[in-house]
C-alpha positions as CSV (number, residue, x, y, z in Angstrom):
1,X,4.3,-46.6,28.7
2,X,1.5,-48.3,30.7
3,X,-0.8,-45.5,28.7
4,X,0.3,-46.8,25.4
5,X,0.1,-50.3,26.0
6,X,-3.3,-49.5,27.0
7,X,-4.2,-47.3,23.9
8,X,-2.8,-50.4,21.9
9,X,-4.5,-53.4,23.4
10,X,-7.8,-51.0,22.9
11,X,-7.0,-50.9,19.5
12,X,-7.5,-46.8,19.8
13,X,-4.0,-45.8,18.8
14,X,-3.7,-45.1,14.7
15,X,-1.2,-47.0,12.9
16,X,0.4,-44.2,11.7
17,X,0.8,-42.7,15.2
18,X,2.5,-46.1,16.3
19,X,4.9,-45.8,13.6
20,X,6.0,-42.3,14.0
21,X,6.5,-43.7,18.1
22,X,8.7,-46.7,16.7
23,X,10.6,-44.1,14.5
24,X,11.0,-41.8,17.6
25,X,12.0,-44.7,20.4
26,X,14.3,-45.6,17.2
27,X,16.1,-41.9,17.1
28,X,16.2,-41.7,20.5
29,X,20.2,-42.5,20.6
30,X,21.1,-40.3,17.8
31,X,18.7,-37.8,19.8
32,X,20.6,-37.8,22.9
33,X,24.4,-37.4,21.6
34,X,23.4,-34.5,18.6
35,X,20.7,-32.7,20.8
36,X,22.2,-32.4,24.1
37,X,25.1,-32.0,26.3
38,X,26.2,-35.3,25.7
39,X,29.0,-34.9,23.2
40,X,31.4,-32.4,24.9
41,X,30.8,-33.9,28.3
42,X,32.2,-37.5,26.6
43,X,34.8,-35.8,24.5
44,X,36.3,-33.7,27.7
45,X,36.1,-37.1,30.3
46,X,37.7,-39.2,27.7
47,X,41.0,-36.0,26.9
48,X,41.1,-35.6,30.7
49,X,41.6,-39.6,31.0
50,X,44.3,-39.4,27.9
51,X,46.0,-36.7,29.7
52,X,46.4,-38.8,33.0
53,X,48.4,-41.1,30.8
54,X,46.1,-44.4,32.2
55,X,44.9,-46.5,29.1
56,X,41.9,-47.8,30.4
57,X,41.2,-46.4,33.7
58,X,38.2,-45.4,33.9
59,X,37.1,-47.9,31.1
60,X,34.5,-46.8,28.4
61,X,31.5,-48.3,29.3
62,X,32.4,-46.0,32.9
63,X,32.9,-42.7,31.3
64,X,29.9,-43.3,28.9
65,X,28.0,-43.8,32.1
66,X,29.3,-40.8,33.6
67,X,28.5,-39.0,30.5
68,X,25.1,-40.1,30.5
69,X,24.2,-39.0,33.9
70,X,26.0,-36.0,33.7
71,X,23.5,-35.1,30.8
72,X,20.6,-36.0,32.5
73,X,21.4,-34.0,35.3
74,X,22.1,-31.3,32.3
75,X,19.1,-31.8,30.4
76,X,16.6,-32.3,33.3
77,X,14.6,-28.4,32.8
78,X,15.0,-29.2,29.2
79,X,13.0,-32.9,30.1
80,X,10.7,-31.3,32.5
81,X,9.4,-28.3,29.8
82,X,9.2,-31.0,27.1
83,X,6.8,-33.3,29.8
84,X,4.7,-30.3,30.8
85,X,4.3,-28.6,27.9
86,X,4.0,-31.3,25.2
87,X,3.9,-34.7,26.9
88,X,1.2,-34.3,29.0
89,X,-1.0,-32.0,27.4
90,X,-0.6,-34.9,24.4
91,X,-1.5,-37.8,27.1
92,X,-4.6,-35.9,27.9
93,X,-5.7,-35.1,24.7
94,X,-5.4,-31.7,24.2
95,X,-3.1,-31.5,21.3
96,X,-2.4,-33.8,18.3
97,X,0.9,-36.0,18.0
98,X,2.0,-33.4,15.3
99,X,1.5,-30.6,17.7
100,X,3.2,-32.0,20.9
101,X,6.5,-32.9,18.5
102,X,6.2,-28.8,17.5
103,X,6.3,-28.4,21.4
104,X,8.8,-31.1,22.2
105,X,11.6,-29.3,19.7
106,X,11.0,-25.6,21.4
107,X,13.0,-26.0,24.5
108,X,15.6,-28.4,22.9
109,X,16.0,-25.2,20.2
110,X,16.4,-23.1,23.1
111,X,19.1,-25.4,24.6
112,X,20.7,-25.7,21.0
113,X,20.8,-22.0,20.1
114,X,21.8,-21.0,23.7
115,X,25.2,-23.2,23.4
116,X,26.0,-23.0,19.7
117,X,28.3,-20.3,18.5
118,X,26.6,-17.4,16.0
119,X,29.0,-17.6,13.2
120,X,28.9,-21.4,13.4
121,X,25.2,-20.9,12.8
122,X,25.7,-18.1,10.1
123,X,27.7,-20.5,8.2
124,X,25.3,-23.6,8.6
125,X,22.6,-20.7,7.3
126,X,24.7,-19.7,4.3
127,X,25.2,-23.4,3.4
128,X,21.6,-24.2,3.5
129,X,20.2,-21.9,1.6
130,X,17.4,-20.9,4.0
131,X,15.7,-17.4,4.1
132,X,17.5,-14.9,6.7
133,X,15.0,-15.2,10.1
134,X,14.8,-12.7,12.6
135,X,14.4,-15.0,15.4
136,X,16.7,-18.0,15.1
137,X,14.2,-20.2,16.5
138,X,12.2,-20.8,13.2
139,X,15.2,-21.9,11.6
140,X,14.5,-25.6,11.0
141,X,16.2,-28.1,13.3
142,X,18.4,-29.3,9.8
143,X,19.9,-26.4,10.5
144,X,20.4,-25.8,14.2
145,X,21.6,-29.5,14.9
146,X,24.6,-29.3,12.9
147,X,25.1,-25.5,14.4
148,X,25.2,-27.0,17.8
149,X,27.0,-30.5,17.1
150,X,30.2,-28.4,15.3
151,X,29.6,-25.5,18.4
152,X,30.0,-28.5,20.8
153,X,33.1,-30.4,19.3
154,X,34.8,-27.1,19.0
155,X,34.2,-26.6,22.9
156,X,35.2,-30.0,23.9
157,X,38.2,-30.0,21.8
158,X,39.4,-26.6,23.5
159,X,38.7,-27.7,27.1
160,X,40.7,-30.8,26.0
161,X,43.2,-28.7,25.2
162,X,43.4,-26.9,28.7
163,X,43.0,-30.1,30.5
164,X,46.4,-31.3,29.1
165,X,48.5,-28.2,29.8
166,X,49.3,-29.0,33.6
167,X,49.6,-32.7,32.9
168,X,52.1,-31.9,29.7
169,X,53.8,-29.6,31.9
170,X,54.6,-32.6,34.5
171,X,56.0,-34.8,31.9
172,X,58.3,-31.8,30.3
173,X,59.6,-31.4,34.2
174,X,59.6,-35.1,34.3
175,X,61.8,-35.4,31.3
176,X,63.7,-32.5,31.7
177,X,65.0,-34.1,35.0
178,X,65.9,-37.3,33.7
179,X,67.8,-36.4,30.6
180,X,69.7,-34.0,33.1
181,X,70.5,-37.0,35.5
182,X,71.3,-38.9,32.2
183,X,68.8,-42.0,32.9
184,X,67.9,-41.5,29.1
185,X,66.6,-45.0,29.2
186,X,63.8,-44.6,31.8
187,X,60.4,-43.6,30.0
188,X,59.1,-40.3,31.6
189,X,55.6,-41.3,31.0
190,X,56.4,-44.2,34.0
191,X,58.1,-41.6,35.7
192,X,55.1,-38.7,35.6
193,X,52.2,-40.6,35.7
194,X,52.3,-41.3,40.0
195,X,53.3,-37.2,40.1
196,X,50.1,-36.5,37.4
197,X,48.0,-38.7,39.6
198,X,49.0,-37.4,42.7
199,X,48.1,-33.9,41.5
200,X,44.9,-34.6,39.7
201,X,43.8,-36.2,43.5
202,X,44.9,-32.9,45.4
203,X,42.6,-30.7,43.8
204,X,39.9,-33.3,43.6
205,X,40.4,-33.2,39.6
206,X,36.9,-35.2,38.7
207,X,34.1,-33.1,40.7
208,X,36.7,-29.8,39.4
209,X,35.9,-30.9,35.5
210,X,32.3,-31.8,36.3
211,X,31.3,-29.1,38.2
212,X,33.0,-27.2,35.3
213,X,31.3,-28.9,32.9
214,X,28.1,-28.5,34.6
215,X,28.4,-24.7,34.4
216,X,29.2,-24.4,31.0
217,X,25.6,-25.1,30.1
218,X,23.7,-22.9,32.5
């Protein structure tokens, strides 16, 4: 940043080049949840606090948070290809802005194509229109974002699915139980939730789902 601000004071940074910056600082949001691990790792936080049965415990802003680190952590070889093979070559000079956002998009492909399903991607293809490619890198990135973003919710959606199992399994016991004791009236949600808390605490239930989540994506 100090760089830039430099460049810009010097009056040695193009327009045009300070405009396709704005545009990127701009995308950067949209950037971060289509391009990276950030969708499924916010879609399975926020089923595995649904299936708990607490309404807003964690709140949001704490599961986006966790989200967000959790895709950093994720993303960091991703980051760390894009600095040393387009950031820094671009900061010294030895390639154009053009070239180093043809380098930037390689490893986040690679990321992409490596976690989106091939049929997903055949059917993104077919719906495009594009010409048939060997390597599925030069498809353009029109193509492989939507790949990946429908690959992703899929993913979420199914470890969502898995997540609620034991917990829906508590409440049928829980239920079960009460109807047989004939306390009808009591809800089994107030009943289960202490028992689905006191199980999720056992087996240490938040570093299980990140270090699961974690090891999806290597």
């Amino acid at each position: 940043m100090s760089d830039l601000l430099t460049q810009l004071n010097g009056g040695s940074v193009p327009t045009l080049e300070v405009v396709y910056m704005l545009t990127l600082a701009a995308l950067l949001p949209s950037i971060v949840i289509m391009m990276t691990s950030f969708t499924r790792t916010i879609i399975i936080v926020s089923f595995t606090r649904n299936a708990l049965g607490v309404q807003q415990s964690p709140p949001n802003i704490v599961l986006v948070g966790i989200s967000l680190f959790l895709t950093l952590y994720i993303m960091s070889p991703v980051m760390n290809r894009i600095n040393e093979e387009a950031y820094q070559p671009y900061l010294r000079g030895e390639m154009t802005q053009e070239e180093a956002i043809r380098e930037m998009a390689v490893p986040l492909k690679e990321f992409m194509l490596r976690n989106t399903e091939t049929n997903t991607l055949d059917n993104f293809i077919g719906m495009s229109g594009v010409a048939i490619e060997e390597n599925p890198m030069d498809y353009p990135l029109t193509v492989i974002v939507p790949s990946f973003m429908t690959s992703e919710l899929k993913r979420g959606f199914m470890a969502g699915f898995f997540i609620y199992l034991p917990f829906l399994l508590v409440d049928i016991i829980v239920a079960t139980t009460l109807m047989s004791m004939g306390m009808v009236m009591l809800p089994p949600a107030m009943v289960s939730l202490p028992f689905k808390l006191l199980l999720f605490v056992t087996v240490d239930g938040w570093e299980l789902i990140f270090s699961n989540i974690v090891a999806s994506f290597q």
